[in-house]
Structures are given as structure tokens and as C-alpha cells.
C-alpha positions, -999 to 999 in steps of 0.1 A, spaced: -28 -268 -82 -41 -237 -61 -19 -210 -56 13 -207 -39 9 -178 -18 -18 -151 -13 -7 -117 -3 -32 -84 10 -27 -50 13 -29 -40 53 -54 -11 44 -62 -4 79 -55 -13 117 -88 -14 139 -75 3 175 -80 -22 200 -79 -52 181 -56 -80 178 -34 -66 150 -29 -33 166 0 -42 191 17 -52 157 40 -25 140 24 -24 105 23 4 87 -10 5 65 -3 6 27 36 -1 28 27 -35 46 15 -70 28 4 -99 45 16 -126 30 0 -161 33 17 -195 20 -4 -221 31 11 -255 42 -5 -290 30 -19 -290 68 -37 -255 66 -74 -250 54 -75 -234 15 -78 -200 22 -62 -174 45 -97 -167 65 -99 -206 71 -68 -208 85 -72 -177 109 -106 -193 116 -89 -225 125 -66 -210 150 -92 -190 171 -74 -182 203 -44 -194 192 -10 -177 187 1 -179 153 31 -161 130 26 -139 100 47 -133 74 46 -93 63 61 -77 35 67 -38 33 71 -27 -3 94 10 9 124 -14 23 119 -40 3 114 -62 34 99 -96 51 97 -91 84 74 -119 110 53 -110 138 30 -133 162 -5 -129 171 -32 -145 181 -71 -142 162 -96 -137 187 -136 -117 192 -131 -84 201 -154 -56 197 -150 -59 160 -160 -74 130 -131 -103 127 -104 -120 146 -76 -96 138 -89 -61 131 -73 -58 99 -91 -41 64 -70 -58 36 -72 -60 -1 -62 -87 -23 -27 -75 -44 2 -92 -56 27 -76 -33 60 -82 -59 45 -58 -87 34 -32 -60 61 -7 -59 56 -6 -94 20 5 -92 28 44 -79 18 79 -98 50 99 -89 49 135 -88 72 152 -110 62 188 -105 39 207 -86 30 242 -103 26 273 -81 -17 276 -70 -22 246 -82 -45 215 -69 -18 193 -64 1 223 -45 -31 233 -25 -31 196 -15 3 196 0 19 174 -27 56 177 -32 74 174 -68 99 141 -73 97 128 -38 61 123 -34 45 87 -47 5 84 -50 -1 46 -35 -37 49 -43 -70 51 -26 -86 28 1 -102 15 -29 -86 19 -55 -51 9 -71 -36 23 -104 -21 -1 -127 -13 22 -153 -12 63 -161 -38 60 -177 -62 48 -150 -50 71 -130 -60 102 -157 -97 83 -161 -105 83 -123 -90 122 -118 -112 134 -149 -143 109 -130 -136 130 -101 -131 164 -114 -145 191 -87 -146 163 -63 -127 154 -30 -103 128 -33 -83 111 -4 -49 101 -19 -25 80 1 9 88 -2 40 84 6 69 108 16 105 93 3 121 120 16 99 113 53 97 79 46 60 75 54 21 77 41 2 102 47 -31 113 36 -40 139 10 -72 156 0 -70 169 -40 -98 188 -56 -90 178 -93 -102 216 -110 -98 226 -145 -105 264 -133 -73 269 -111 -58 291 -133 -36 268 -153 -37 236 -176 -50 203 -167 -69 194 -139 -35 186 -113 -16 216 -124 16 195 -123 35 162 -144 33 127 -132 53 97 -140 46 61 -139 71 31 -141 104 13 -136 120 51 -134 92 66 -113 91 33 -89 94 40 -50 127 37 -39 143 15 -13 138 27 20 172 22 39 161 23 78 133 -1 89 107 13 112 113 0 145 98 -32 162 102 -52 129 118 -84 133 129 -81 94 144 -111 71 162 -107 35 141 -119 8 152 -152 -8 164 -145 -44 133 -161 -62 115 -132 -37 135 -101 -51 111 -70 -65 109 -82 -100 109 -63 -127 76 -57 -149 76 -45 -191 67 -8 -192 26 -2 -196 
């Protein structure tokens, strides 16, 4: 039996393409395919099926906790698919689980020349890379030490990603390479976001679709 649903991590949203009159917000949103016994096997079949045709996706964002529906239709543009979308295989129930929080943020510090803000800041993770643990986080800050890393992160206090540059540095001044303490876990998870972003036609998840919860790493 293949599987019962695929989800991807909306990444990023090509300007000018199919996807972009859609209101995702890259990182927070998953695409969520469940193919039907009619569709082709895989998601890219089925959007290649449908060429010029307008079809509904199922999104999920992980800050509200949210399905929300949206049509489009896959067509050419001046890019390299039908929709215009850079997304990344990840199971989309574990993924607010799957955040470095930041627990403090020490005065001249990397993470504070970054702009990172203590217990309401949540590293999501790279464009290519996702942490499933603390301590593949600490291996790919000490791989990068005295190099330029773009973090995406999200705000709970704004509500939204943004995009940070840290210079992991063991010479700041201070211990460690951040200059601050992180957290990982059920505790450290991001918290519901009460106000959906606008444009969102949103649904309640069905029960059997709540965030579940995942043993400690």
C-alpha cells in the first residue's frame, strides 16, 4: 500500500508564477497531497496531469495549527515548473516540533549581533536544512564556525519568518560559539498562532489530524 498522503515544505514562491497569487507564507506553509484512487502516484504526476487546469490544494501552516484550501491552476510560465513553488519533502505533523528556540541572547554576542531575540524567537531551519534534534543543530553551527549562515525564523511575538544572517564565532568575547542557550522540544515547540493571516480560506483539523505529540530526542 503506498502512502496516504505526501506533504512539502513551501520553501519559496517564484514572483510571477502560478502559486504566487496564493497567500502562502514560505516555511510555516505545507502542501499537503492525498492522492485519490483516480490520481497518478505521485504529487508531480498529478500536477502534470492537470496542465491548464484549475485544481485545489490542501495547505497546512504549522504557527496556527491550520488547513486552509486554495485553487490554482499549473501552467508554463517563465519558470522551471507549472507552479513556481521550491518545496521539500517533510512530514508536516512532527514539524513544529522540529524548532531550536532561543532561550537567551547574551549582550555582544553572535546571536545578538544577528538580531535574535531570547524566548520568542524559533530557528525553522535553513533552505536546506532541518534540525531534528539539538544535537544536529550543535554539529552544523560548529561545521560552520566563522561562516555565514542564513537562518529562517520565526517571530512569535510578530508572528512571522524572517531571515537571519549568524556568524557562529568562538572569539566574541564570551563562551560558545552562539553566546546564548537554546532549547529543543515539546516545551520549546512553536506556539499556536491565534490570528490567521489574511486570504486563507482555513478548515479545523479532523481529530486523527491534531499536532501529535513526539517522545523527547
Amino acid at each position: 500500500m503506498g502512502k496516504l498522503y505526501s506533504s512539502f515544505r513551501v520553501i519559496k514562491v517564484e514572483a510571477g508564477s502560478p502559486a504566487a497569487a496564493l497567500p502562502l507564507e514560505p516555511m510555516l506553509d505545507f502542501l499537503v497531497y492525498t492522492p485519490t484512487k483516480s490520481d497518478h502516484k505521485s504529487f508531480e504526476d498529478y500536477i502534470t496531469w492537470n496542465e491548464g487546469k484549475e485544481i485545489e490544494l490542501c495547505f497546512c501552516n504549522v504557527a496556527s495549527q491550520k488547513m486552509w484550501k486554495a485553487k490554482v491552476t499549473p501552467r508554463k510560465w517563465n519558470g522551471k515548473d507549472l507552479l513556481g513553488l521550491d518545496l521539500r519533502e517533510e512530514n508536516y505533523k512532527s514539524a513544529h516540533t522540529k524548532v531550536i528556540r532561543i532561550l537567551s541572547v547574551l549582550p555582544n554576542s553572535p546571536l545578538r549581533k544577528a538580531g535574535f531575540h531570547a524566548l520568542t524567537d524559533y530557528v525553522i531551519g535553513t533552505s536546506k536544512e532541518v534540525f531534528q534534534d539539538l544535537s544536529g543543530f550543535t554539529k552544523f553551527i560548529k561545521a560552520n564556525h566563522d561562516s555565514a549562515i542564513d537562518f529562517f525564523v520565526y517571530s512569535s511575538k510578530a508572528g512571522r519568518v524572517r531571515v537571519l544572517t549568524l556568524f557562529p564565532k568562538s572569539d566574541w568575547g564570551g563562551e560558545g560559539l552562539l553566546g546564548g542557550e537554546i532549547g529543543f522540544g515539546h516545551l520549546h515547540s512553536l506556539p499556536i498562532r491565534k490570528a490567521e493571516g489574511s486570504g486563507k480560506d482555513t478548515i479545523e483539523l479532523n481529530e486523527t489530524d491534531k499536532f501529535l505529540d513526539e517522545k523527547e530526542v
